[in-house]
C-alpha positions in Angstrom: 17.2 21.8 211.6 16.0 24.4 214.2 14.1 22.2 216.6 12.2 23.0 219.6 11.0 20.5 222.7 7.2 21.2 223.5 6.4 19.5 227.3 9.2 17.5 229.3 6.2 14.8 230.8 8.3 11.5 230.4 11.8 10.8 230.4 11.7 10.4 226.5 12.8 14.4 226.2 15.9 13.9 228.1 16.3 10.6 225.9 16.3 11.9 222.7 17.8 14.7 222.7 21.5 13.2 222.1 20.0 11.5 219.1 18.4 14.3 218.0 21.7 16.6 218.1 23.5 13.9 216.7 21.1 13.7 213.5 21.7 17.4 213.1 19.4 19.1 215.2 20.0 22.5 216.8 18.1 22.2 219.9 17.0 25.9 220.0 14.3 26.4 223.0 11.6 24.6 225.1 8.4 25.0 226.5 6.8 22.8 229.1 3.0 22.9 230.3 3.0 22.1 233.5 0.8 18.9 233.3 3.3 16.9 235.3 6.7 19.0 236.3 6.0 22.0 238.9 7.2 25.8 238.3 11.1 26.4 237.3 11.5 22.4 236.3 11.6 23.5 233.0 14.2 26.2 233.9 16.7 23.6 235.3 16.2 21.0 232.5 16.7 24.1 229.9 20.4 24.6 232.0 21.3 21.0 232.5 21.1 19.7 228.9 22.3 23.1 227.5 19.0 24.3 226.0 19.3 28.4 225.1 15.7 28.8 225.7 12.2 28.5 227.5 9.5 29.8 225.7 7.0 31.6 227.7 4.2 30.3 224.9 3.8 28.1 221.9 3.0 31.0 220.0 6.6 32.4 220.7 7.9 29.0 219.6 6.9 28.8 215.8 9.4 31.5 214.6 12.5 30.7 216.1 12.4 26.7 214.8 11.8 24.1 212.0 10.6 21.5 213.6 8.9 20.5 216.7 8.6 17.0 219.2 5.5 16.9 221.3 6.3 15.1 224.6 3.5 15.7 226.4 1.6 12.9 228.0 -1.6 14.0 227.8 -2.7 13.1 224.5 -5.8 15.0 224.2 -3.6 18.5 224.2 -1.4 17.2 221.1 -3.6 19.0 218.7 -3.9 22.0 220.2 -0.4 22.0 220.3 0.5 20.9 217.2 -2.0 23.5 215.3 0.2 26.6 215.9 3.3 24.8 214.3 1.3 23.0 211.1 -0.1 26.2 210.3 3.4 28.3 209.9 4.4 24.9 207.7 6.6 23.8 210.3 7.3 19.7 211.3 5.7 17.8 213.7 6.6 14.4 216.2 4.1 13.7 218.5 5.4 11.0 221.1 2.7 8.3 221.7 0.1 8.0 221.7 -0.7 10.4 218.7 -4.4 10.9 220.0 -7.0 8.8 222.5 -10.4 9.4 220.7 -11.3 9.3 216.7 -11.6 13.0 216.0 -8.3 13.9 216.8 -6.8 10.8 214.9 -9.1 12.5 211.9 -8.4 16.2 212.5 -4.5 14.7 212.0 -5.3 13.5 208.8 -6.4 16.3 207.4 -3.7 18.1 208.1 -1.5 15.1 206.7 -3.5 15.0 203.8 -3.3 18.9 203.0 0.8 18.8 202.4 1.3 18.6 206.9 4.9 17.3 207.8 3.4 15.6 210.9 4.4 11.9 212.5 4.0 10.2 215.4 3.7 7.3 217.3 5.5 4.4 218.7 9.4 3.7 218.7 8.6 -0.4 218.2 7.0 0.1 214.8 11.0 0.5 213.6 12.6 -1.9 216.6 16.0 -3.0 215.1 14.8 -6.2 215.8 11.8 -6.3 214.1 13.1 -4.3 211.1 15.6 -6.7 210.7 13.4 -9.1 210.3 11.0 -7.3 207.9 13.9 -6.8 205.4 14.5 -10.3 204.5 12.9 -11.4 201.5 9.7 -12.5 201.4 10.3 -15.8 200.5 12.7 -17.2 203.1 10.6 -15.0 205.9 7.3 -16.0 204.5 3.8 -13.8 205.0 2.9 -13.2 208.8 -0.4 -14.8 209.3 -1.0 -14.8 213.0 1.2 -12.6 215.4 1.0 -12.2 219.7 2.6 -9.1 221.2 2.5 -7.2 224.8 3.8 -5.8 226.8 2.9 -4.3 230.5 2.6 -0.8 232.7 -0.7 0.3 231.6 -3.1 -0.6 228.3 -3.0 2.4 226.1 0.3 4.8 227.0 2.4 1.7 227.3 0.1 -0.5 225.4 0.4 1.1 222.1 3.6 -0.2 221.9 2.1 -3.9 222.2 -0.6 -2.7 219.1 2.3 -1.2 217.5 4.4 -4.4 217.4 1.4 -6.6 216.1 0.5 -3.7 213.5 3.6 -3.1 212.0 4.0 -7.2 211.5 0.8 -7.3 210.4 1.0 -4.5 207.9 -1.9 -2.0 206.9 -5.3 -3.8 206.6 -7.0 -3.8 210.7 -10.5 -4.6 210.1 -11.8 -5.5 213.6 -11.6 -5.9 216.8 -12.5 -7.9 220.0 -11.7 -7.7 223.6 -11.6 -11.0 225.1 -11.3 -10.2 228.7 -8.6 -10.5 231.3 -7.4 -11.3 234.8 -4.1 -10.2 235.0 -4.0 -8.2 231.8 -6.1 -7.3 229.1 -6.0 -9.5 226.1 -7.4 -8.3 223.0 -8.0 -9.7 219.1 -7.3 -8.0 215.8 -8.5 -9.0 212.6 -7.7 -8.1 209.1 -9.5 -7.7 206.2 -7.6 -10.9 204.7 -8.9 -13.1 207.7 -5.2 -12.5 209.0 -5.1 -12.3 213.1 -3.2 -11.3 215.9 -3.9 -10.8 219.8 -2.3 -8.4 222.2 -2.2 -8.4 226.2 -1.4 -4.9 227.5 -2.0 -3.6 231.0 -1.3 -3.8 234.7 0.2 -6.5 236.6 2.3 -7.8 239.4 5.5 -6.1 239.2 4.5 -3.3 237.0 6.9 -3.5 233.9 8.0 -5.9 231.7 9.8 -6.7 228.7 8.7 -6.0 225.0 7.9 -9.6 223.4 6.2 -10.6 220.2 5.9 -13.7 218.0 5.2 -14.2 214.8 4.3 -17.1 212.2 4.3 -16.9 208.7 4.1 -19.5 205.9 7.5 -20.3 206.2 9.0 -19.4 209.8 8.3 -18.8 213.2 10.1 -16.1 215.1 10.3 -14.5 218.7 11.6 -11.4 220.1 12.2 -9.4 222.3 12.8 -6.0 221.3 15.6 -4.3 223.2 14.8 -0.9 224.5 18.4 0.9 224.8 18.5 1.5 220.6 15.3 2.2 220.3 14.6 5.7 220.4 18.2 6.0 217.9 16.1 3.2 215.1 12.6 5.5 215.5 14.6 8.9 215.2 16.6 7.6 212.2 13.8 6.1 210.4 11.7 9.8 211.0 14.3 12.5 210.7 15.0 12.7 206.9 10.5 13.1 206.7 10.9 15.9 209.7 13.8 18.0 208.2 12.1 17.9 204.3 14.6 15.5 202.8 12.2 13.1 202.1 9.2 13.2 199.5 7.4 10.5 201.5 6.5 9.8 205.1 8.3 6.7 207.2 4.3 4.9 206.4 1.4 5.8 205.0 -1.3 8.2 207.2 -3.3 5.6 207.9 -0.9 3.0 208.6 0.7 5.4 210.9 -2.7 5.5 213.2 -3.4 1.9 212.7 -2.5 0.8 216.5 -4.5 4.0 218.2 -7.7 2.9 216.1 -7.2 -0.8 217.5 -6.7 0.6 221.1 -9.8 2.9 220.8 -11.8 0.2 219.7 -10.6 -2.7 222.1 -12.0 0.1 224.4 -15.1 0.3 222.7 -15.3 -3.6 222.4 -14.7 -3.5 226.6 -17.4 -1.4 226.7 -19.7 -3.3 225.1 -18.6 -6.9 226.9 -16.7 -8.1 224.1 -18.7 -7.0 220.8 -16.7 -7.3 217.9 -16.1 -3.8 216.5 -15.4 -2.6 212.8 -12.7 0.0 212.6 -15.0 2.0 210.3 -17.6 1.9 213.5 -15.7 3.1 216.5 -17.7 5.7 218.2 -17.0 9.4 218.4 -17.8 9.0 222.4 -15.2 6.2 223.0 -12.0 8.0 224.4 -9.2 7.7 226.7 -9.1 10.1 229.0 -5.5 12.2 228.1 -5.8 14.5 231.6 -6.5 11.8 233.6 -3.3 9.4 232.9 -1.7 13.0 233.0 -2.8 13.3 236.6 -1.8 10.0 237.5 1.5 10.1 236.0 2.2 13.4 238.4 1.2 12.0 241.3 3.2 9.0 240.7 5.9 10.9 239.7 6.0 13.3 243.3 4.1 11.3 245.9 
């Protein structure tokens, strides 16, 4: 598969790219927008991880590859990126978050509804960890009924991964949500259509980072983990690739189980907004957004102050 790299924001472009050779990716060009990295940073990633080419646009991009990745870290540019390439027919990973605000979650739908090779999201929905533990037969795991997941850094570009963990345990079914406030970090409720619940704590604190953790309680058992980060990005990759390169009739999970953790986020957002009204997934607002170029600016001044 002729794959290209679209933006080099985060450290995940240099971290997948092993992977994605080693699944059979030719890693054939890149092109970077500039939201983080200044001029010729591009240039010198292309030469020190053996990359042929930098596209001068997008545009240039769609014939010469399969597939692309979108790394950027500004969420609200992913669709504009990902149009050119869905159009020609060609395969698309977008890197969490998929999207910040409702339209662009519903724009992606259509375009996975129409016959679109596009998938995104967070690397914890396939965790070894948790997969492991979602393999075992129903009856010695038992049904998970309540769930508690975090995580830290900030509450929606790290904190999907927290919404993430919880959805994926949960499995498809998020009905509402309710912030419940926070000190220290936000913590926030999720309900399921079943009456089913789990709570998340995402965002700053003392220290800045720390570890993946979630907990779960079925009908039968009660588990903890703490999902190891250096085999992630392999598990996510793995689970993807065979949807990405056409060998697969079906997607890794369903549309709308795939956008299940960005609708919660959105709408704890919403519930913040409104001091902790419970909202419906079916009534998030079209208004309530994260703000894509903003993290993007922070992230660069971060990154070079």
């Amino acid at each position: 598969m002729r794959l290209g790299i679209v933006d080099l924001d985060t450290s995940h472009p240099a971290a997948w790219l092993p992977v994605e050779r080693e699944l059979g990716a030719e890693i054939v060009g890149l092109w970077d927008g500039g939201a983080v990295h200044p001029r010729g940073y591009a240039e010198n990633f292309a030469r020190e991880h053996r990359i042929g080419r930098v596209f001068s646009s997008l545009e240039e991009m769609v014939p010469a590859v399969d597939a692309v990745v979108i790394h950027g870290c500004d969420w609200d540019t992913h669709l504009a990126k990902a149009k050119p390439f869905i159009e020609a027919g060609k395969s698309v990973l977008i890197d969490k978050p998929v999207a910040g605000n409702l339209a662009d979650l519903r724009q992606i739908g259509q375009w996975a509804k129409a016959g679109a090779r596009i998938f995104g999201g967070s690397s914890l929905r396939y965790a070894p960890e948790l997969t492991k533990w979602m393999a075992l037969p129903e009856s010695e795991r038992g049904t998970p009924h309540t769930a508690l997941s975090g995580c830290a850094v900030d509450e929606f570009n790290y904190g999907i991964h927290a919404y993430t963990f919880a959805c994926a345990v949960m499995g498809p079914g998020l009905s509402k949500v309710r912030w419940l406030g926070g000190s220290v970090q936000e913590r926030v409720q999720l309900s399921w259509k079943d009456g089913r619940l789990a709570w998340v704590v995402v965002g700053e604190q003392a220290g800045g980072w720390m570890p993946f953790y979630g907990t779960i309680v079925t009908d039968r058992s009660f588990v903890q983990m703490q999902p190891k980060t250096d085999d992630l990005y392999r598990a996510y990759l793995e689970r993807v690739w065979p949807w990405l390169a056409g060998d697969a009739q079906q997607p890794p999970c369903a549309f709308e189980e795939m956008i299940e953790p960005e609708l919660a986020a959105i709408a704890a957002l919403q519930s913040r907004q409104a001091e902790g009204a419970e909202v419906a997934i079916g009534e998030i607002a079209e208004a309530v957004c994260y703000d894509g170029a903003g993290f993007a600016r922070r992230y660069r001044e971060q990154r070079y102050s």
